[in-house]
N, C-alpha and C positions, 0 to 999 in steps of 0.2 A: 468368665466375663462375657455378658453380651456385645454386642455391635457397637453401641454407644462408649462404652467404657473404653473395649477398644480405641474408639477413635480419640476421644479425651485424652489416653498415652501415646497414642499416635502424635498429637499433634503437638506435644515435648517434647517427645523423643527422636522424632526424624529432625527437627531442626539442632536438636546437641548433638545427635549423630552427626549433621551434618557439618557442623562448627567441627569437630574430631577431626574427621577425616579431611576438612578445606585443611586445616590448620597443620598437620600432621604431613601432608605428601610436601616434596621437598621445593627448594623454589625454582629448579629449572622446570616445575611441574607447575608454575604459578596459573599461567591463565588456564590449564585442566580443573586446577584445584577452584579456582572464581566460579567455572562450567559446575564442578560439582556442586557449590554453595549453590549455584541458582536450581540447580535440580532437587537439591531436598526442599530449597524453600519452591520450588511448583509443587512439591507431593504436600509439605504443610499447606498449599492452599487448598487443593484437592481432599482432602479429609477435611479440613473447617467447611468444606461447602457440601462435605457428605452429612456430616453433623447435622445439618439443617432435616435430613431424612429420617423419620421413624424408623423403630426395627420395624414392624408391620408393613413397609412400604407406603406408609402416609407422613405427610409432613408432619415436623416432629413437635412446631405449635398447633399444630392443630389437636393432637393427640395427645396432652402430654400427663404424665403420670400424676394420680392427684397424691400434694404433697402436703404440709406447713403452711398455713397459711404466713403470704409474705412470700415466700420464691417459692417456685414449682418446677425445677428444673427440667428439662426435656430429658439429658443425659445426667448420670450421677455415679461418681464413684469416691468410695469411704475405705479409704485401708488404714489401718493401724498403724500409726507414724513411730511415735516415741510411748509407749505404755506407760512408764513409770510416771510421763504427765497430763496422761489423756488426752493426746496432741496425735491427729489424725491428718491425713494424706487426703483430704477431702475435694473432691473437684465436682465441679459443676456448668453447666451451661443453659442459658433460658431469654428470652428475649429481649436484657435488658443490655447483655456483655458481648451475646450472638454478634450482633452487629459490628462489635467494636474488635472478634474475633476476625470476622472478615477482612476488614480494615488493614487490620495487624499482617495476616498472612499478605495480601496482595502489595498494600506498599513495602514488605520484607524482600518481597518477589521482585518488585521492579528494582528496587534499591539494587540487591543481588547481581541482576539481569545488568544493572547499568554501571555497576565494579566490574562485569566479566566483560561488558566493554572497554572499558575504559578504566582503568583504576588511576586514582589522582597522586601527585605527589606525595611523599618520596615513592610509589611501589609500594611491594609487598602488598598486593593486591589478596592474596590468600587467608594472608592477618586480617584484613580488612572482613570481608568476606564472613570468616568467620566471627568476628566479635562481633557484625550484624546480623548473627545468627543467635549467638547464644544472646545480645539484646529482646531479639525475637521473644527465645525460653521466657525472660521474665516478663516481659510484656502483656503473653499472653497467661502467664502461668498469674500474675495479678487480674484479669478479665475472668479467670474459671475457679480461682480459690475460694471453698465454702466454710473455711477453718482461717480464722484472726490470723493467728499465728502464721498458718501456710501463707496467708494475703501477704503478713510484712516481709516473709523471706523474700519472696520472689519479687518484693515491689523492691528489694535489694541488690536484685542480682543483676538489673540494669545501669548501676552507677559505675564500676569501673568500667566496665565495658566502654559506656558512651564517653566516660573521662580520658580511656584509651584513644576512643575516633577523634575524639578532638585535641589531644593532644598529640597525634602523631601528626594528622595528616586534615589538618588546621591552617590558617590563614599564619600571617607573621606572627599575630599575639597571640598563637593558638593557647601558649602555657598559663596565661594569666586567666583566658575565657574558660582555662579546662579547671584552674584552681578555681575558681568563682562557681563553676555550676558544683563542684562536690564541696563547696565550703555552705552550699544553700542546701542541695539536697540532702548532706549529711545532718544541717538543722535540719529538718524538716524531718529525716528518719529518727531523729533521735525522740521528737517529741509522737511521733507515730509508733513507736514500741513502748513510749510512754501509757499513751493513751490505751495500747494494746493490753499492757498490762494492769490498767485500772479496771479496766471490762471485764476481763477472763479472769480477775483474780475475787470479780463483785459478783459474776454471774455463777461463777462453776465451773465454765465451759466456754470454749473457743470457739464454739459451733455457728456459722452466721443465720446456718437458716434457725436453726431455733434464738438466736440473739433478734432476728427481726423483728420490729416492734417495742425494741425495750423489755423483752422479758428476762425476768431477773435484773436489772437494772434499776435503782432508785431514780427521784429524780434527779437528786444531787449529783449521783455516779454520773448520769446520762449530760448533766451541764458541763461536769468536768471533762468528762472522757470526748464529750463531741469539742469543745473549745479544744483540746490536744490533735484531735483529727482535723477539725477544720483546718488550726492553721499548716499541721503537717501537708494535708492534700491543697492550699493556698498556694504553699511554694513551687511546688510540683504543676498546677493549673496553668501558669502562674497568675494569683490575684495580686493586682497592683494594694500595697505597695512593696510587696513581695517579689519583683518581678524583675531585679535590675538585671540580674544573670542572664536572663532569655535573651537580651539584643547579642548583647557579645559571644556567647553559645553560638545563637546561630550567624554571626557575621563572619565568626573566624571556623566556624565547621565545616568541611568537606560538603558538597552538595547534597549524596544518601546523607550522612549525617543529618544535616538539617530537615528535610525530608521526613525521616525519624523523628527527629524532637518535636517538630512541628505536627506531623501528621498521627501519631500512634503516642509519643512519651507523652504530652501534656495530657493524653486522655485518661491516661491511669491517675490522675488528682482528680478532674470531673468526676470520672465512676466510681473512685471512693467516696468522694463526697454525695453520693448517689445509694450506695449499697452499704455503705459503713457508717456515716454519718445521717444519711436520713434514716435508713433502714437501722441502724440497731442504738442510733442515739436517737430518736422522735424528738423527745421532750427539750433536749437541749438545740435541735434545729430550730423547731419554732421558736424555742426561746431568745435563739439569735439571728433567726431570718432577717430583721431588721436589720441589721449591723453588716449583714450577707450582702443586702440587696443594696446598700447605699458604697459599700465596696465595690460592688459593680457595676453601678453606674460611674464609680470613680474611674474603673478599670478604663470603660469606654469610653469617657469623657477625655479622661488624661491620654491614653490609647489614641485617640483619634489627632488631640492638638500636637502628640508630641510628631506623631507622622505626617501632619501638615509643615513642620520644620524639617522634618529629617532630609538628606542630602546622599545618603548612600540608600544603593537596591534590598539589601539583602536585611539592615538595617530597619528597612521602612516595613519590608514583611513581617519580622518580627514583631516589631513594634504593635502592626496590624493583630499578630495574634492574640496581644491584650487584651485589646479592645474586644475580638469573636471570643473570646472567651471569656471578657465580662458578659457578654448575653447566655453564655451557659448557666451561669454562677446565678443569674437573676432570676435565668427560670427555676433553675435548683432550691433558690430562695425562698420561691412562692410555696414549696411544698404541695404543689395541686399537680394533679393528672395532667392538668395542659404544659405545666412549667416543668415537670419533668419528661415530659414527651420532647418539648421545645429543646432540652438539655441535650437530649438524647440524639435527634435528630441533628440540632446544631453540631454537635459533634463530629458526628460524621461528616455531615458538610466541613468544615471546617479542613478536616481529614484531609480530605479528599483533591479540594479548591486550593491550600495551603502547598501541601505537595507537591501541587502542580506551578502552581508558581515559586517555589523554591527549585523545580526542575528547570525550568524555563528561565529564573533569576543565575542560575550555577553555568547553565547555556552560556547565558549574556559573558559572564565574568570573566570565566574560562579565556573564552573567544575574544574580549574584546580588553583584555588584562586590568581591569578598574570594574570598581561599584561603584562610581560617584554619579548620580544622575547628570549633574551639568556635561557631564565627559560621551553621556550615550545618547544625544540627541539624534535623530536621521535614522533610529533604527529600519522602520518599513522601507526606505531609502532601498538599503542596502542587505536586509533581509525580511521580505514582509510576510512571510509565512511567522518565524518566530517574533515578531511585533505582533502579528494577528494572534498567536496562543496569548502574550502575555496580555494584549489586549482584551481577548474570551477571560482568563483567571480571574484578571484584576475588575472586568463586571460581573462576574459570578460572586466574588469578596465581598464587592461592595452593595451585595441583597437585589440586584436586579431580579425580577418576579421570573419566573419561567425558569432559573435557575437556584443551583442546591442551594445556596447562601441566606436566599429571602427568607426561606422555611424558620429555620430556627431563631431566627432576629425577629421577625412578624411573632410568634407563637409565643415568643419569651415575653414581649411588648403587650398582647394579649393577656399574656397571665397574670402580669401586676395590674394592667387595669382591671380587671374581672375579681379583682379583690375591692378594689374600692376604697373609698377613702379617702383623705387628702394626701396620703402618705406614700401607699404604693400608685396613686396616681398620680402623682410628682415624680416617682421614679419612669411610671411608664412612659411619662411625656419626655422627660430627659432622656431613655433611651432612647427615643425616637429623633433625639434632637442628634445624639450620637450616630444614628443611621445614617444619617443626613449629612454629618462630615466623614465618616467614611467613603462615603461615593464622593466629597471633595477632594480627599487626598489620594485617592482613587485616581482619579482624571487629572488631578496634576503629575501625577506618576505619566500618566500617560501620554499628556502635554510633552513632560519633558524627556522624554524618550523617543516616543513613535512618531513625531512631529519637528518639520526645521528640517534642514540641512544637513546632512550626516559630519558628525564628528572625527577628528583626526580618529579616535579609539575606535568608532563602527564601520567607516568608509573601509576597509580594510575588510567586513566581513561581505560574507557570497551568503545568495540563496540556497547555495547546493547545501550538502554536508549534515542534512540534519535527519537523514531519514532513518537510521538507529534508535537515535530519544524522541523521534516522532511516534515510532511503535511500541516505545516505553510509555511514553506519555498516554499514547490513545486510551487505555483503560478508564482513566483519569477524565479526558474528555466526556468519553461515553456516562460515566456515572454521573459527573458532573452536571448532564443535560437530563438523564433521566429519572435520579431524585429531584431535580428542579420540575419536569413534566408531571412524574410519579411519586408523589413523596409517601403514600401508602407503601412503595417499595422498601423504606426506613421506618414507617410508622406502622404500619402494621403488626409485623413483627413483635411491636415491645406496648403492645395496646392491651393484651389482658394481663400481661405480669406487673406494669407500672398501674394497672385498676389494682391488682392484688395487694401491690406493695403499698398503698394511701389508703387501702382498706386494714390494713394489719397495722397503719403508724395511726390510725384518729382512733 
């Protein structure tokens, strides 16, 4: 194996090693065993950011092997899975999942990094630890899979896990939020091995990079099979009206938890419907781009009204996710270069900005034992360093320009108008009208929070105590500003493989 391949098992293998070994040392060894969880996930980050390096010592888009047209992986490894049904161990990496690699490793790291401080009720911080390690496994093992089949395993191997986090070490209703997220994902998987099965049983072959484009696929196959996919990767996104699980998920989830769902799980629905649904169903995206794009302007629409109501923190973030991820879903819609750039990038922002305000919302809660906003009024009062981060998130959220946020809301907005028409240009304008309550419900967050006279629930907190999830957080900060400064830093990246892949689907 050369260097690349390596790394590709590397960056599997050290986080289920590390799940093993958290999981396994005993519990008066608990916060050792947290220390060691955060150590395999610093080496899983370290390897996704060597990934990015050619074997030759060049960067590895810049160099990369020519392949299929449609994906052109930088690294690639094909091992023999199952022979008797020509089902292969296929993995890959290229600058459309690269990014979403990254993502994965670093909020796994911090998540980690911020269970070995502090693990939440009940304990057993080791447990924890490790089941957001093997989450890691599939999260990332869906971002690099170049075989259907391999895709649906690991896009598998994230549900009980995260069913565990949220049911152990979950808010009061944690049992009802945890049966809700596996009674959705479980639809969702079922009609995703559907859909798996109609492709690979039409085409011959499991293979994505030779499936890109529709080869071997009718059109009829590519209607059906994408309508299975879309709505399986809908639920998982979540497209409204698909979405009722995400508030309660993440209201009653442990902070990492959340963290997770928000920042890394919803992204394994966008990039399938990215690399699965545009990439090997064409015929049947365009034929339902329509249908796509008016769901997500519902997303944002409804996304935005329903968090001008909402009255708890953690609640209204969610909520917020709808919305950021109906603008993925619209540039995804467009099927053009600018609208899956906009996906791609949104995404990451999302990532990233989301993260950090579900770190900064889990701060609040913790500390001040409530999520109802009437109850946290006077935060800068009585702590204005953490009022000033939730204040920095919640304008990065809400698409203020110089930050990550605007990129992929503006690019998304861009691409249905650049279509034309009376159609996508009513979606465009309606997105735009969606933007525009977002930074309302925005600033009422902020209103009723960092503003007024500190509440029985805040006056109680100090400026000290927060210098721990300040150096957790800073990562977050930093990217936060510098995709917003530098957005070639995220667009770059995935500029000639998203030209590759609308040249292999028209």
């Amino acid at each position: 194996m050369n260097a690349g391949q390596v790394g590709l098992v590397a960056i599997l293998a050290l986080p289920a090693a590390g799940a093993v070994v958290a999981a396994a040392l005993p519990e008066r060894a608990d916060r050792a065993a947290r220390a060691v969880a955060t150590g395999f996930a610093a080496a899983t980050l370290v390897v996704s950011v060597l990934l990015f390096f050619g074997v030759g010592g060049g960067f590895a888009h810049r160099v990369p092997e020519q392949g299929p047209p449609g994906i052109d992986p930088w690294h690639e490894l094909d091992w023999t899975w199952v022979p008797g049904l020509d089902l292969r161990f296929h993995l890959g990496v290229d600058g459309i999942s690269y990014p979403l690699v990254i993502l994965t490793t670093l909020l796994t790291l911090l998540c980690c990094a911020y269970t070995w401080w502090r693990a939440p009720a009940p304990g057993r911080g080791r447990t924890l630890a490790a089941l957001l390690l093997v989450i890691e496994v599939g999260i990332l093992g869906t971002f690099l899979a170049l075989d259907l089949v391999l895709f649906f395993v690991f896009f598998e191997v994230v549900l009980l896990p995260m069913y565990a986090v949220i049911a152990i070490w979950g808010g009061e209703r944690r049992s009802r939020a945890a049966r809700k997220f596996a009674l959705y994902t479980l639809f969702g998987s079922v009609l995703l091995l559907v859909g798996v099965f109609v492709a690979v049983s039409a085409a011959g072959t499991a293979d994505i990079v030779a499936l890109t484009g529709g080869n071997g696929l009718s059109r009829t196959t590519q209607l059906v099979a994408f309508t299975l996919f879309a709505l399986a990767f809908a639920v998982k996104s979540p497209l409204w009206p698909l979405h009722s699980w995400l508030p309660d998920a993440h209201s009653q989830a442990p902070t990492v938890g959340s963290v997770i769902l928000a920042g890394v799980l919803l992204k394994m629905g966008t990039y399938g419907l990215i690399r699965i649904g545009v990439g090997v169903t064409p015929e049947g995206a365009r034929w339902a781009a329509p249908v796509l794009g008016v769901l997500a302007i519902a997303a944002i629409i409804v996304g935005a009204l329903v968090c001008l109501a909402q009255t708890e923190l953690k609640r209204l973030i969610a909520y917020s996710s709808v919305g950021h991820m109906g603008f993925v879903v619209l540039g995804i819609a467009t099927v053009t270069t600018t609208g899956i750039q906009a996906a791609l990038i949104g995404n990451i922002a999302h990532g990233v900005i989301t993260g950090l305000l579900f770190f900064v919302a889990g701060a609040i809660k913790d500390r001040a034992h409530t999520g109802e906003l009437a109850e946290l009024g006077g935060l800068r009062e009585t702590a204005p360093r953490l009022a000033g981060l939730l204040g920095f998130a919640a304008i990065a959220s809400l698409g203020l320009p110089g930050l990550a946020g605007f990129w992929g809301e503006a690019f998304a907005i861009v691409a249905a108008l650049r279509l034309g028409g009376p159609f996508w240009t009513t979606l465009g304008v309606l997105a735009a009208v969606g933007g525009a309550l977002t930074a309302a419900y925005f600033l009422r967050l902020l209103r009723r929070i960092s503003h007024g006279p500190a509440t029985p629930a805040v006056a109680n907190l100090t400026p000290r105590g927060y210098a721990v999830e300040q150096v957790i957080w800073a990562p977050l900060v930093v990217l936060t500003l510098a995709i917003g400064l530098l957005p070639p830093i995220a667009l770059d990246v995935a500029d000639e493989p998203v030209k590759a892949l609308i040249e292999a689907i028209s």
